[in-house]
N, CA, C and O atoms as a Maestro MAE file, in Angstrom:
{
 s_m_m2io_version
 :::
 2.0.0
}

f_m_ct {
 s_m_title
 :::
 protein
 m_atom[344] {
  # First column is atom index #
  i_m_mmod_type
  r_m_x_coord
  r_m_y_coord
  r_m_z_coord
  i_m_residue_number
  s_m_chain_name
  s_m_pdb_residue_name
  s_m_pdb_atom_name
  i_m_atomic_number
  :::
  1 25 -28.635 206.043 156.534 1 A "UNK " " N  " 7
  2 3 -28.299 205.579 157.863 1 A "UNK " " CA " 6
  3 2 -26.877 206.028 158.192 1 A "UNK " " C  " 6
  4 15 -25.924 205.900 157.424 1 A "UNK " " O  " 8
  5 25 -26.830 206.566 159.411 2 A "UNK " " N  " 7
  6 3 -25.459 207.228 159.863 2 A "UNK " " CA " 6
  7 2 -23.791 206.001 159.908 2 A "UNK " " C  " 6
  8 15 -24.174 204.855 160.142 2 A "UNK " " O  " 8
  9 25 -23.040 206.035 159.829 3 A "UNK " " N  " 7
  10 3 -22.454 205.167 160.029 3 A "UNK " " CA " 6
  11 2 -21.177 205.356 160.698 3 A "UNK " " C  " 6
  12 15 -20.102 204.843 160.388 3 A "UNK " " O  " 8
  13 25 -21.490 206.362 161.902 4 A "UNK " " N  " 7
  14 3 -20.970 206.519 163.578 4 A "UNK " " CA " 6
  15 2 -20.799 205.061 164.092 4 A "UNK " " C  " 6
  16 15 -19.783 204.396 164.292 4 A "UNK " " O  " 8
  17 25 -21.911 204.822 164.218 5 A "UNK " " N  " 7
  18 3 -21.951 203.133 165.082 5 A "UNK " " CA " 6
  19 2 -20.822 201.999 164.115 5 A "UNK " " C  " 6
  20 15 -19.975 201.244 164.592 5 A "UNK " " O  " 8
  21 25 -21.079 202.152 163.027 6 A "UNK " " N  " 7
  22 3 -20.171 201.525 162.533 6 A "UNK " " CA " 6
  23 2 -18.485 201.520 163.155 6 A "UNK " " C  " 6
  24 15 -17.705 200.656 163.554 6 A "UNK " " O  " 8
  25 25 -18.459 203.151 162.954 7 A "UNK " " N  " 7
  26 3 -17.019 203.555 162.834 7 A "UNK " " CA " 6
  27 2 -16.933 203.257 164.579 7 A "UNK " " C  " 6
  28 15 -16.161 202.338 164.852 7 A "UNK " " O  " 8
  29 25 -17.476 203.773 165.527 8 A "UNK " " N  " 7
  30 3 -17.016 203.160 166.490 8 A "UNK " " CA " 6
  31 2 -17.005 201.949 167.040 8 A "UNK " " C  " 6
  32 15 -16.516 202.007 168.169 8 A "UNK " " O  " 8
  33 25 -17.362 200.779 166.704 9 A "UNK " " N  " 7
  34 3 -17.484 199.598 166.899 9 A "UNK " " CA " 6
  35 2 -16.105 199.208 166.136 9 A "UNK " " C  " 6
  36 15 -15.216 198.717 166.831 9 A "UNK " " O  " 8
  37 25 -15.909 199.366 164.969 10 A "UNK " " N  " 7
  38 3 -14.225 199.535 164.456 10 A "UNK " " CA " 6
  39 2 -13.106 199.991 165.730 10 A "UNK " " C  " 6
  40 15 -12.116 199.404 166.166 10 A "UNK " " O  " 8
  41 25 -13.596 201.003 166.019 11 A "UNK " " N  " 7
  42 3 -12.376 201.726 166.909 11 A "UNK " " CA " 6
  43 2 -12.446 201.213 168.555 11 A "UNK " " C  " 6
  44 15 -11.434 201.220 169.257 11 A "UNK " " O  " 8
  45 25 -13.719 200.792 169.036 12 A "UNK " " N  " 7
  46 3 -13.234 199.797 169.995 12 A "UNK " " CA " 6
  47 2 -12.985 198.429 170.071 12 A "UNK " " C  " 6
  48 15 -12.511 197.936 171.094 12 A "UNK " " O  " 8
  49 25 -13.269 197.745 169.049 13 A "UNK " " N  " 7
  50 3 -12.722 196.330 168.253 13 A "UNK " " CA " 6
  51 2 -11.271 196.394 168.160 13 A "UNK " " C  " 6
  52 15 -10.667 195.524 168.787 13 A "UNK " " O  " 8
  53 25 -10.471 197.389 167.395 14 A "UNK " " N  " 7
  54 3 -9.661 197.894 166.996 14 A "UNK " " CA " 6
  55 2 -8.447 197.825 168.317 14 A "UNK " " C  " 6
  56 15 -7.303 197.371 168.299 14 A "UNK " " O  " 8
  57 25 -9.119 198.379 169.264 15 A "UNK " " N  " 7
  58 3 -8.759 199.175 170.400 15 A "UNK " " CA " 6
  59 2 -8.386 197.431 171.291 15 A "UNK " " C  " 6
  60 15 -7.307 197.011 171.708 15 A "UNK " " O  " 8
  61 25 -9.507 196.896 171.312 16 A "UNK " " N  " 7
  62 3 -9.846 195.636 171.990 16 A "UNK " " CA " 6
  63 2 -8.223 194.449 171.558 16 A "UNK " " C  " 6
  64 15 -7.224 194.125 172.200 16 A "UNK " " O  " 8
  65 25 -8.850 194.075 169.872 17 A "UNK " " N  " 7
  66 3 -7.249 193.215 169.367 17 A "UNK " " CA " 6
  67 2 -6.047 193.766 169.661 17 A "UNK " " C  " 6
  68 15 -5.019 193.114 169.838 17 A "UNK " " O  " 8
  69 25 -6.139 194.926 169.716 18 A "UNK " " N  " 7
  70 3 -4.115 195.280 170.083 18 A "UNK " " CA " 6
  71 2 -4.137 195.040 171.000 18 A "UNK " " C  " 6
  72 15 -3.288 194.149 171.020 18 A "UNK " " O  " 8
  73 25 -4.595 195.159 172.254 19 A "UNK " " N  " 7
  74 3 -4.161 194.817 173.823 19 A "UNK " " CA " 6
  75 2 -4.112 193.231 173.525 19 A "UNK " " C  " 6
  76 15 -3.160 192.456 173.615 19 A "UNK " " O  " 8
  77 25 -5.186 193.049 173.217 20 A "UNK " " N  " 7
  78 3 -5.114 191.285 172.881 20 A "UNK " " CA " 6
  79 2 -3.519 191.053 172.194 20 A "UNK " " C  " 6
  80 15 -2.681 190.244 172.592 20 A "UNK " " O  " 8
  81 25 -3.423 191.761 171.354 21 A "UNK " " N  " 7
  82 3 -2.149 191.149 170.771 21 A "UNK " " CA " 6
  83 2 -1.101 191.758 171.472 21 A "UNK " " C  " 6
  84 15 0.005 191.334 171.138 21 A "UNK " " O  " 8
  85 25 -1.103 192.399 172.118 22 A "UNK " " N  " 7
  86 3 0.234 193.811 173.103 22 A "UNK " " CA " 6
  87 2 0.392 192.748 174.400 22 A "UNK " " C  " 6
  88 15 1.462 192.391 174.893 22 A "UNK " " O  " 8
  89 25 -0.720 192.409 174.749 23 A "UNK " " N  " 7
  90 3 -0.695 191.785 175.731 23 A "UNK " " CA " 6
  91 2 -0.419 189.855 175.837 23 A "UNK " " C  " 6
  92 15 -0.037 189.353 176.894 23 A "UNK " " O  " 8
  93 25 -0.604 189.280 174.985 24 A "UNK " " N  " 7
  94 3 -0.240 187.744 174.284 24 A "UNK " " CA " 6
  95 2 0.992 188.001 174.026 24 A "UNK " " C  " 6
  96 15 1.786 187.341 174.697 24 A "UNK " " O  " 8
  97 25 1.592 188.988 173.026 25 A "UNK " " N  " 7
  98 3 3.197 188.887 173.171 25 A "UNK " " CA " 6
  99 2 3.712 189.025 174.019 25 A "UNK " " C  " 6
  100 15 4.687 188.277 174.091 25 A "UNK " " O  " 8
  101 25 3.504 190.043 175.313 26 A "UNK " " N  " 7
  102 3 4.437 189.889 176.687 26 A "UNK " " CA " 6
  103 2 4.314 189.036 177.441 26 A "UNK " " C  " 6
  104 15 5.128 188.642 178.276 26 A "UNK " " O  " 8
  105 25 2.863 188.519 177.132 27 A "UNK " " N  " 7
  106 3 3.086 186.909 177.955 27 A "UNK " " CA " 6
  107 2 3.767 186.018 177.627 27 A "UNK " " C  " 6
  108 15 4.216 185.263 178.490 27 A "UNK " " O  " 8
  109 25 4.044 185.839 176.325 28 A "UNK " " N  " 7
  110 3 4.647 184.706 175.092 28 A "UNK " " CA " 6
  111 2 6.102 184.854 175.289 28 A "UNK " " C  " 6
  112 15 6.906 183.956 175.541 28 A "UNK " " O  " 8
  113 25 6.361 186.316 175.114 29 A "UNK " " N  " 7
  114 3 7.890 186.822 175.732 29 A "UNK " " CA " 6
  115 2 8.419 185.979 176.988 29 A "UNK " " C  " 6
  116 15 9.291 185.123 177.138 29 A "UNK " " O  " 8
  117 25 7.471 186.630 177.841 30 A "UNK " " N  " 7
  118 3 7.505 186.217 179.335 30 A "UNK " " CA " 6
  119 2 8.109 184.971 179.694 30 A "UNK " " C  " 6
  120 15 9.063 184.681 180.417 30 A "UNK " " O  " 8
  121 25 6.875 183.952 178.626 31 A "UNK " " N  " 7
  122 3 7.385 182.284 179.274 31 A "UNK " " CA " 6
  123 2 8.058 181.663 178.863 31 A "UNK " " C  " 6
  124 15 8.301 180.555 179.341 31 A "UNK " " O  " 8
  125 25 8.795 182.280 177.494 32 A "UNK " " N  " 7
  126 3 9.608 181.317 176.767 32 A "UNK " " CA " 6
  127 2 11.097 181.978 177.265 32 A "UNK " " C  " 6
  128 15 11.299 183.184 177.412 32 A "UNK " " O  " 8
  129 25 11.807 181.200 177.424 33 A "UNK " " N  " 7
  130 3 13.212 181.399 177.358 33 A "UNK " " CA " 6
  131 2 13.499 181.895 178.851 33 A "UNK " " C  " 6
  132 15 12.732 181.742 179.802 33 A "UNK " " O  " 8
  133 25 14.131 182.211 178.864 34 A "UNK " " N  " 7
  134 3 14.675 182.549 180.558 34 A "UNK " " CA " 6
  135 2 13.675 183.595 180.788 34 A "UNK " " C  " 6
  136 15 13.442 184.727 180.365 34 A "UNK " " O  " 8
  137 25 12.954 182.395 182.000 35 A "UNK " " N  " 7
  138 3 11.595 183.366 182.660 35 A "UNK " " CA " 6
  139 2 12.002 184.848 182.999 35 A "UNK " " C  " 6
  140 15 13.142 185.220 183.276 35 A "UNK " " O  " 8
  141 25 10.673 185.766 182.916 36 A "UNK " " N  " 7
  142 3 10.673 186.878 183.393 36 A "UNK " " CA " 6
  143 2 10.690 188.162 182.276 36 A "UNK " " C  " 6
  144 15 10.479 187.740 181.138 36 A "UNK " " O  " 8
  145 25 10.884 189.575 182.341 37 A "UNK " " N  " 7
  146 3 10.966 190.259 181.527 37 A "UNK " " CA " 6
  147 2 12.217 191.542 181.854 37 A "UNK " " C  " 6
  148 15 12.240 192.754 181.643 37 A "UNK " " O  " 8
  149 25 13.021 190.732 182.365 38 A "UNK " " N  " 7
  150 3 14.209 191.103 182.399 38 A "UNK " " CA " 6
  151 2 15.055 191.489 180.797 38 A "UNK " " C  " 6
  152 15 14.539 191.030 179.778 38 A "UNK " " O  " 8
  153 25 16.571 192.486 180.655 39 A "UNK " " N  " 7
  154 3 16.780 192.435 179.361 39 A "UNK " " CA " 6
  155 2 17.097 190.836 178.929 39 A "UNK " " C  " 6
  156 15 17.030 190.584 177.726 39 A "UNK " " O  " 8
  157 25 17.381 189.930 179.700 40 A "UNK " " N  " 7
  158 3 18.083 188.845 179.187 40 A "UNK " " CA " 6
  159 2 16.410 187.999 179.014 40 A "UNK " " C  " 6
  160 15 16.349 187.210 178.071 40 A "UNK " " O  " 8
  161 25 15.749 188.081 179.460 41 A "UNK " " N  " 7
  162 3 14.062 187.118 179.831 41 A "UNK " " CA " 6
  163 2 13.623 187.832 178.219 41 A "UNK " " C  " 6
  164 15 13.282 187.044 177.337 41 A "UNK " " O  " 8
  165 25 13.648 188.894 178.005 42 A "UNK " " N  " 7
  166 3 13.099 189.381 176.546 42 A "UNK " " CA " 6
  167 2 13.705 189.068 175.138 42 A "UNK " " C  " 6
  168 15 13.260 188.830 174.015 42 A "UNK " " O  " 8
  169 25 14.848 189.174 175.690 43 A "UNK " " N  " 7
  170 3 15.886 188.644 174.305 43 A "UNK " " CA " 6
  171 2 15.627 187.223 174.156 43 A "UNK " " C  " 6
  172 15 15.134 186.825 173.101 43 A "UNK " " O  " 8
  173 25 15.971 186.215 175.324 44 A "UNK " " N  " 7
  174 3 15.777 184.846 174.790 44 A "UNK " " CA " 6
  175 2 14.560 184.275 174.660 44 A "UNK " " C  " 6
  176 15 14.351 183.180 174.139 44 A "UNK " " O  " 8
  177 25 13.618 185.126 175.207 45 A "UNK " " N  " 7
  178 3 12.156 184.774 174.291 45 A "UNK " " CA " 6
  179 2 11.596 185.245 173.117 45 A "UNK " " C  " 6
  180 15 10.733 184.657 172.465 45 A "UNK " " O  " 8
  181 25 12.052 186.212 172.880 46 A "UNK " " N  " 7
  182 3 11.710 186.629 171.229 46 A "UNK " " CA " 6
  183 2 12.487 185.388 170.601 46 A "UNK " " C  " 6
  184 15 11.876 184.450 170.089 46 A "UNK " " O  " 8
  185 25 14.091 185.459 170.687 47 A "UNK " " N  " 7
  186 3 14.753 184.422 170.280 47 A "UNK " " CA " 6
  187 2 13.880 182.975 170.039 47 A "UNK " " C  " 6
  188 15 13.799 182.293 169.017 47 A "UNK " " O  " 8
  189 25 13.336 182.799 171.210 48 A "UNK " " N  " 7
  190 3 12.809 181.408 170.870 48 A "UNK " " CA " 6
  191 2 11.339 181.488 170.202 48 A "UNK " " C  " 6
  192 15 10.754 180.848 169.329 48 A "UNK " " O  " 8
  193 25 11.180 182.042 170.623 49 A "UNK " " N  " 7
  194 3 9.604 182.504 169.495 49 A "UNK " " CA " 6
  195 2 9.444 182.505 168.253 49 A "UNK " " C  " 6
  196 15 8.419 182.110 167.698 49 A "UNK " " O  " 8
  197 25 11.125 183.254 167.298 50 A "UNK " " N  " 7
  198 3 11.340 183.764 166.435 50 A "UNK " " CA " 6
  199 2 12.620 183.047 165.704 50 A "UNK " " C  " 6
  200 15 12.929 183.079 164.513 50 A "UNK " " O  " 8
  201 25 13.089 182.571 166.500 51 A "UNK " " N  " 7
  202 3 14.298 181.605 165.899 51 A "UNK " " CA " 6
  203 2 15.473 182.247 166.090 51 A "UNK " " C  " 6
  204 15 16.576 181.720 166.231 51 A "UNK " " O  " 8
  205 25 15.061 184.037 166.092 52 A "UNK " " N  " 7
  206 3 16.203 185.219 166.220 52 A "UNK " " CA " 6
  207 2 15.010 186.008 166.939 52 A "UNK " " C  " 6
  208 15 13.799 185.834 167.070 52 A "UNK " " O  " 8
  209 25 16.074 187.084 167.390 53 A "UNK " " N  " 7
  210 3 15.387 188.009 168.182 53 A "UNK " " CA " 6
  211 2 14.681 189.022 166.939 53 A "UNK " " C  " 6
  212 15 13.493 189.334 167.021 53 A "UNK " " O  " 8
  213 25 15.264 189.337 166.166 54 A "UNK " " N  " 7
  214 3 14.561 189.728 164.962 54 A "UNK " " CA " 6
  215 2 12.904 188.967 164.732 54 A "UNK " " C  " 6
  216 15 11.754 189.403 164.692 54 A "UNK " " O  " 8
  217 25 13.479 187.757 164.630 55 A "UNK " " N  " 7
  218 3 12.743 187.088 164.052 55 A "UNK " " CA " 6
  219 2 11.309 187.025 165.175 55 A "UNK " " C  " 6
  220 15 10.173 187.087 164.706 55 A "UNK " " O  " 8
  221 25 11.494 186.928 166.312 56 A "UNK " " N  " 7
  222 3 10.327 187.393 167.446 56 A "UNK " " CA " 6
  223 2 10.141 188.543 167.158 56 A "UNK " " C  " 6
  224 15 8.997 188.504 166.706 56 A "UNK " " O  " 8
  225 25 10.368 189.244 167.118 57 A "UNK " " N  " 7
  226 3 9.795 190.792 166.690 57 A "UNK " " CA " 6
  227 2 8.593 190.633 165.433 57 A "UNK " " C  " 6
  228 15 7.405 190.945 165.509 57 A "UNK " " O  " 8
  229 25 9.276 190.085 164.355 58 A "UNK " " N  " 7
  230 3 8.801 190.266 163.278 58 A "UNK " " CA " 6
  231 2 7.291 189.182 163.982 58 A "UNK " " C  " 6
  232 15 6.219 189.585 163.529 58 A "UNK " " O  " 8
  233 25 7.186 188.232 164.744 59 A "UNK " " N  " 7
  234 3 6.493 186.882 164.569 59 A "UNK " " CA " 6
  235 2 5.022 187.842 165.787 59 A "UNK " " C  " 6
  236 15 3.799 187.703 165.810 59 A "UNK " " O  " 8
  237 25 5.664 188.453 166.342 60 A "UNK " " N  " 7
  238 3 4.803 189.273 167.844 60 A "UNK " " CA " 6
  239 2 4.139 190.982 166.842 60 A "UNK " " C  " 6
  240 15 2.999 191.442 166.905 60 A "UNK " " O  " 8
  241 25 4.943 191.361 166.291 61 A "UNK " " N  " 7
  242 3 4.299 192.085 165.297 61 A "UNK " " CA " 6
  243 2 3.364 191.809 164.438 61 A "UNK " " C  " 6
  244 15 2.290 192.395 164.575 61 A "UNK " " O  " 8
  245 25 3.487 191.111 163.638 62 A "UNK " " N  " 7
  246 3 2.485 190.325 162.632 62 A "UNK " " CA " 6
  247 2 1.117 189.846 163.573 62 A "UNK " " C  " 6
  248 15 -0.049 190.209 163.417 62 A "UNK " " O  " 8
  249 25 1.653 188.945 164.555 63 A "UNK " " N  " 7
  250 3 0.441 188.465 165.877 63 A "UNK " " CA " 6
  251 2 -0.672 190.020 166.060 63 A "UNK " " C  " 6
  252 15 -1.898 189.979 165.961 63 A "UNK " " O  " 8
  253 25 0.150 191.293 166.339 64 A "UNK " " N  " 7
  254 3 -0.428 192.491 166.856 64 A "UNK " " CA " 6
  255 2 -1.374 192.682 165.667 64 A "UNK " " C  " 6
  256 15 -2.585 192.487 165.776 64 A "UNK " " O  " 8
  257 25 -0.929 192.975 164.805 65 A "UNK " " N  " 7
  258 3 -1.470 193.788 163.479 65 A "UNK " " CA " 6
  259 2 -2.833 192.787 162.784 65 A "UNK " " C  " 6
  260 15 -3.596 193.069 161.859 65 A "UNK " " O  " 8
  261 25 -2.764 191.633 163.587 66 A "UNK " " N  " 7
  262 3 -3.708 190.558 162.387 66 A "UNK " " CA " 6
  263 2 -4.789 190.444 163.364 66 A "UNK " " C  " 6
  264 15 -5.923 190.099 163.031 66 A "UNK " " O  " 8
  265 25 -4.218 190.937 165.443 67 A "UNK " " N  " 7
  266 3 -5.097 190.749 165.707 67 A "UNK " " CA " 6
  267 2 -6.187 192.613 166.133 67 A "UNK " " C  " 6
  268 15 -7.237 192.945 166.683 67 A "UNK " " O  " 8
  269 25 -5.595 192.942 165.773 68 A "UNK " " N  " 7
  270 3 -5.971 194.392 165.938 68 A "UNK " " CA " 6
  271 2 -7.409 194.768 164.740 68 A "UNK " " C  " 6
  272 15 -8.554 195.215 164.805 68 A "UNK " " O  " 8
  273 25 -6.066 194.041 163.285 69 A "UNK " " N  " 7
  274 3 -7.557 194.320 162.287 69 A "UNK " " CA " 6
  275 2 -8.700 193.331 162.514 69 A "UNK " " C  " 6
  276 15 -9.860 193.434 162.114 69 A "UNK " " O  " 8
  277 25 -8.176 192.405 163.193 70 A "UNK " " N  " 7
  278 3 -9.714 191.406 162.658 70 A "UNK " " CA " 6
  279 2 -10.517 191.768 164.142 70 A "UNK " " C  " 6
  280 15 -11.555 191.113 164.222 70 A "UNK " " O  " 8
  281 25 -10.350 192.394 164.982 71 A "UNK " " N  " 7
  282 3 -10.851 192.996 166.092 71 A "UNK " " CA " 6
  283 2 -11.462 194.347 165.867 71 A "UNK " " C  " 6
  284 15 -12.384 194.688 166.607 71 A "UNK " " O  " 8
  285 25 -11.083 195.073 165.012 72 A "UNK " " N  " 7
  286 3 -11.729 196.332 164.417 72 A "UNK " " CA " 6
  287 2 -13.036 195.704 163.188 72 A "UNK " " C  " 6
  288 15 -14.151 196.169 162.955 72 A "UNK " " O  " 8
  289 25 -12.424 194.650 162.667 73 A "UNK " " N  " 7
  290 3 -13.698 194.160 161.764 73 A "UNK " " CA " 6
  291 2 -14.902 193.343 162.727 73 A "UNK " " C  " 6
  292 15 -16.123 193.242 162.613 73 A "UNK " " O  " 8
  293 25 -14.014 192.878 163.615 74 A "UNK " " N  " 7
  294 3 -15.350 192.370 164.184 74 A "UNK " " CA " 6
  295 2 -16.163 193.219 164.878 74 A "UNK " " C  " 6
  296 15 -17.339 192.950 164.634 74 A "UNK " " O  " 8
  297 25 -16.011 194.324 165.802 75 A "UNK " " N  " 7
  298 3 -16.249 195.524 166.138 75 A "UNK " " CA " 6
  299 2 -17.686 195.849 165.126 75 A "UNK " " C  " 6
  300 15 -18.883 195.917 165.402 75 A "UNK " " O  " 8
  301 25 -16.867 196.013 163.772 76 A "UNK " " N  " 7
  302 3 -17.724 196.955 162.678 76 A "UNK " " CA " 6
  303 2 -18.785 195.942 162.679 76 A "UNK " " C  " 6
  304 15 -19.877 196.390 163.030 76 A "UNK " " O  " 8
  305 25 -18.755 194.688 162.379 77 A "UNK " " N  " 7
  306 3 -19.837 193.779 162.234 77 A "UNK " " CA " 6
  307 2 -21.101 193.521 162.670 77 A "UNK " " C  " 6
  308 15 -22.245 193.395 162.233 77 A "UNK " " O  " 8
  309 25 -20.328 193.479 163.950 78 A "UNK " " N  " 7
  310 3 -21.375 193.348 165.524 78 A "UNK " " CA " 6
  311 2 -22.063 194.288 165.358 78 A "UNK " " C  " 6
  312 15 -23.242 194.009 165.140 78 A "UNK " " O  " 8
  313 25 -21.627 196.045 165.382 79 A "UNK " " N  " 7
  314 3 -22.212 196.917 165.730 79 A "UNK " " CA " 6
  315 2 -23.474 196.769 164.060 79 A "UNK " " C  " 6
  316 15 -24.691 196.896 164.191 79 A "UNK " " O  " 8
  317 25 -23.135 196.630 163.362 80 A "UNK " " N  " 7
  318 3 -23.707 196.851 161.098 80 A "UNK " " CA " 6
  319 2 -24.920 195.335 161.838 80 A "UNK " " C  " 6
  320 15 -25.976 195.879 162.160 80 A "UNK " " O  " 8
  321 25 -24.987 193.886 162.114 81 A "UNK " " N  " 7
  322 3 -25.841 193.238 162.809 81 A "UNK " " CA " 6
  323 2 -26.647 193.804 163.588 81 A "UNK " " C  " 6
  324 15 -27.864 193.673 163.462 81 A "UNK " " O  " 8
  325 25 -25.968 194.679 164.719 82 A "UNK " " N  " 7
  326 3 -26.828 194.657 165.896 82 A "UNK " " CA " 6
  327 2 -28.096 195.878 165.262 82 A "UNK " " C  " 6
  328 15 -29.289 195.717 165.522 82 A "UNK " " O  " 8
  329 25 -27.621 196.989 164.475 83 A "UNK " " N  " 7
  330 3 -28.483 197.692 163.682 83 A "UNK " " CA " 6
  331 2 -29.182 196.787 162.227 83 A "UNK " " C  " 6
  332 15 -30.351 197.122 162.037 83 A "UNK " " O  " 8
  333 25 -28.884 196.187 161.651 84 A "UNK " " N  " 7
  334 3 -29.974 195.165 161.335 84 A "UNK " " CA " 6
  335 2 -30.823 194.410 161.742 84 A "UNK " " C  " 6
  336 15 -31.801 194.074 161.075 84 A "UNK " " O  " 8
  337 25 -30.604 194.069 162.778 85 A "UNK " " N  " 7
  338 3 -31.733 193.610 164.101 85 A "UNK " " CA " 6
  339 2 -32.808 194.422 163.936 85 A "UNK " " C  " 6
  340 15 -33.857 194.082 163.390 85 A "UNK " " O  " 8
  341 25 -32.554 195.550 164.423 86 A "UNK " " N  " 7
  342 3 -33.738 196.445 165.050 86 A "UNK " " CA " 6
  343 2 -34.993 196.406 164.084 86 A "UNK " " C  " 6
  344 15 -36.015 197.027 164.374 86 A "UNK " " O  " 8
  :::
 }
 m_bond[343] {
  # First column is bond index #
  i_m_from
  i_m_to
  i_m_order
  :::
  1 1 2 1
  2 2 3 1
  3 3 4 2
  4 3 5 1
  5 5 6 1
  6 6 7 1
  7 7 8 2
  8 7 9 1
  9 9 10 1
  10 10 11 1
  11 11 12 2
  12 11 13 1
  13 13 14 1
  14 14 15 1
  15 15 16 2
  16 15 17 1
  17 17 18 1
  18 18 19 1
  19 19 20 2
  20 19 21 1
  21 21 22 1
  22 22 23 1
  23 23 24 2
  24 23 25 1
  25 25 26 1
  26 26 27 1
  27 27 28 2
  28 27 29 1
  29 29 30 1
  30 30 31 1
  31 31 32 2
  32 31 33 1
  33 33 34 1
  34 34 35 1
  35 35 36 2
  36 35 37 1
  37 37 38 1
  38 38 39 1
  39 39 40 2
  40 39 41 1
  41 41 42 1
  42 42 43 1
  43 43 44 2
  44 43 45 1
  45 45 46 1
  46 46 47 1
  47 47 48 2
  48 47 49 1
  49 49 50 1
  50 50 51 1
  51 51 52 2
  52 51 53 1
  53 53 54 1
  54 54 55 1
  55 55 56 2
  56 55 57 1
  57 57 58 1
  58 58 59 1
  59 59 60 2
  60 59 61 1
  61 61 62 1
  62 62 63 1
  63 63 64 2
  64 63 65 1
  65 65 66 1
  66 66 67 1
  67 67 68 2
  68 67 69 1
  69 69 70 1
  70 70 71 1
  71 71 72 2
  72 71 73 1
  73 73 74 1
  74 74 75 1
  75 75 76 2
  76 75 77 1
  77 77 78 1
  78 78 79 1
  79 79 80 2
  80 79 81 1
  81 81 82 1
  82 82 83 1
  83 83 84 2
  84 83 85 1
  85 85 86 1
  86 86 87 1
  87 87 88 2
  88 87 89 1
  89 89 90 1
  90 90 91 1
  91 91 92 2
  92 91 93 1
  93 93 94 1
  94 94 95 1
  95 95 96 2
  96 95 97 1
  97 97 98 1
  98 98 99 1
  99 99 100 2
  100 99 101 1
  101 101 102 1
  102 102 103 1
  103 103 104 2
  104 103 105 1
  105 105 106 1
  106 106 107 1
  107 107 108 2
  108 107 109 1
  109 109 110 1
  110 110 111 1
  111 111 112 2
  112 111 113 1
  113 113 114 1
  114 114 115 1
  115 115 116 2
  116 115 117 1
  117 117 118 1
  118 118 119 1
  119 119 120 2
  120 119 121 1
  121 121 122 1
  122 122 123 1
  123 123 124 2
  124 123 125 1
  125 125 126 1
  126 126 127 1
  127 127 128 2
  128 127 129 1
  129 129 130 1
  130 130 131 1
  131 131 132 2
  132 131 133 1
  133 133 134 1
  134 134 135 1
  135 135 136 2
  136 135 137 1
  137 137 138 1
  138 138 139 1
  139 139 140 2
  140 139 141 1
  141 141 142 1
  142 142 143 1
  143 143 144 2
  144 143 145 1
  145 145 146 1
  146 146 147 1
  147 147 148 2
  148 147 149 1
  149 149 150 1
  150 150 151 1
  151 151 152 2
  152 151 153 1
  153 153 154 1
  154 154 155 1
  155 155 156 2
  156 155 157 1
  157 157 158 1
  158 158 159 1
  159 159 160 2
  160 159 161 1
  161 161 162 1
  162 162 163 1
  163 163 164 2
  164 163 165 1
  165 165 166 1
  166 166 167 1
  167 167 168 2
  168 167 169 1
  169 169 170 1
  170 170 171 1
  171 171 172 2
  172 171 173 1
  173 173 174 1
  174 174 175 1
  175 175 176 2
  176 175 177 1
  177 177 178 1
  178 178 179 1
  179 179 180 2
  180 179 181 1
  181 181 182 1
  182 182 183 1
  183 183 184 2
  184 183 185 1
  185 185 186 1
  186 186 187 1
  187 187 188 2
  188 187 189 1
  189 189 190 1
  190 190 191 1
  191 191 192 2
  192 191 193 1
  193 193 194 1
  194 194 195 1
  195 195 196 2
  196 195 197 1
  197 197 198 1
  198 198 199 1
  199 199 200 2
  200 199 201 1
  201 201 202 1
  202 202 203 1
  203 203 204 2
  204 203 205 1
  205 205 206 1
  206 206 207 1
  207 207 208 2
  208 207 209 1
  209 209 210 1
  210 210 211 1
  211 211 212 2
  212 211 213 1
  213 213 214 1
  214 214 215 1
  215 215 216 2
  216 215 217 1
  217 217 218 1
  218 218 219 1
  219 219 220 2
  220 219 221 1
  221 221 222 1
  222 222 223 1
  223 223 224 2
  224 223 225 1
  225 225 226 1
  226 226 227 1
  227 227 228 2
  228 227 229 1
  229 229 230 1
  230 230 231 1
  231 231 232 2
  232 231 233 1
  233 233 234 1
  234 234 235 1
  235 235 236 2
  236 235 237 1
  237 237 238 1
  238 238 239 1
  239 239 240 2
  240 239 241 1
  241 241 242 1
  242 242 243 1
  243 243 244 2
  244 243 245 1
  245 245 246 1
  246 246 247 1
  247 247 248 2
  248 247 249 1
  249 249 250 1
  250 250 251 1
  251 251 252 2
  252 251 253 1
  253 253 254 1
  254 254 255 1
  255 255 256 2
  256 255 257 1
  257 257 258 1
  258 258 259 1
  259 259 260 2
  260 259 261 1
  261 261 262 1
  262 262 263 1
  263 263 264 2
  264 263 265 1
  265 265 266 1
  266 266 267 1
  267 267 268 2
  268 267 269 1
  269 269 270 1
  270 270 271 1
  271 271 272 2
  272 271 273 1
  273 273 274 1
  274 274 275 1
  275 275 276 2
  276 275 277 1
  277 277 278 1
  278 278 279 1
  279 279 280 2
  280 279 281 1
  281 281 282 1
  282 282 283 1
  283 283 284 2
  284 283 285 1
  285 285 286 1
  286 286 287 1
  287 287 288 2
  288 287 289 1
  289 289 290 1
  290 290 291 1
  291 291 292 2
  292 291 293 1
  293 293 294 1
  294 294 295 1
  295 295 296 2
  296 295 297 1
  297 297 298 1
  298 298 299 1
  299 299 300 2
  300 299 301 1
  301 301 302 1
  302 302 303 1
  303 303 304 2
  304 303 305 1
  305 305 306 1
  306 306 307 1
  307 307 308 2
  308 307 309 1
  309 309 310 1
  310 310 311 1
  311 311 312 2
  312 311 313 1
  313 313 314 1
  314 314 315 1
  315 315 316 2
  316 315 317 1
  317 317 318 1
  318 318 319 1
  319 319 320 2
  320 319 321 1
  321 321 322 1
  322 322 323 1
  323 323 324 2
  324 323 325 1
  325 325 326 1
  326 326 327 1
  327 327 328 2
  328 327 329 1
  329 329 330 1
  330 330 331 1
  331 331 332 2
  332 331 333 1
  333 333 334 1
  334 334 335 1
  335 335 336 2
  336 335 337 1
  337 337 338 1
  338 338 339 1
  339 339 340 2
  340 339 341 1
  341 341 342 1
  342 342 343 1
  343 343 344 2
  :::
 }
}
């Protein structure tokens, strides 16, 4: 059995969690700390996110990467199910 369907169900899963997570951190950015996404609206929301602006980086990174893979696994799943179905 080919395992195309697999691999692309990975890569739009994949594709799917990073915006999820690209997109949850600029909102998260956004509302914490002095509204907006101005340089000063970005700094004091990582800050508060993160305790340090570092520390938002590191906390919005980790968010991206955990939700990217488990969005590429779910991807692979769905698609490895939906061909066990048949």
């Amino acid at each position: 059995m080919s395992e195309t369907g697999e691999k692309v169900g990975a890569g739009v899963g994949g594709v799917a969690g990073t915006a999820a997570g690209v997109g949850g951190g600029v909102a998260a950015v956004s509302a914490s700390g002095v509204a907006g996404l101005s340089g000063a609206g970005i700094m004091s929301g990582l800050a508060t996110i993160g305790g340090t602006v570092l520390g938002g980086i590191a906390v919005l990174s980790v968010g991206t990467v955990v939700l990217a893979g488990g969005g590429a696994y779910g991807g692979y799943r769905l698609i490895k199910w939906l061909k066990n179905k048949k």
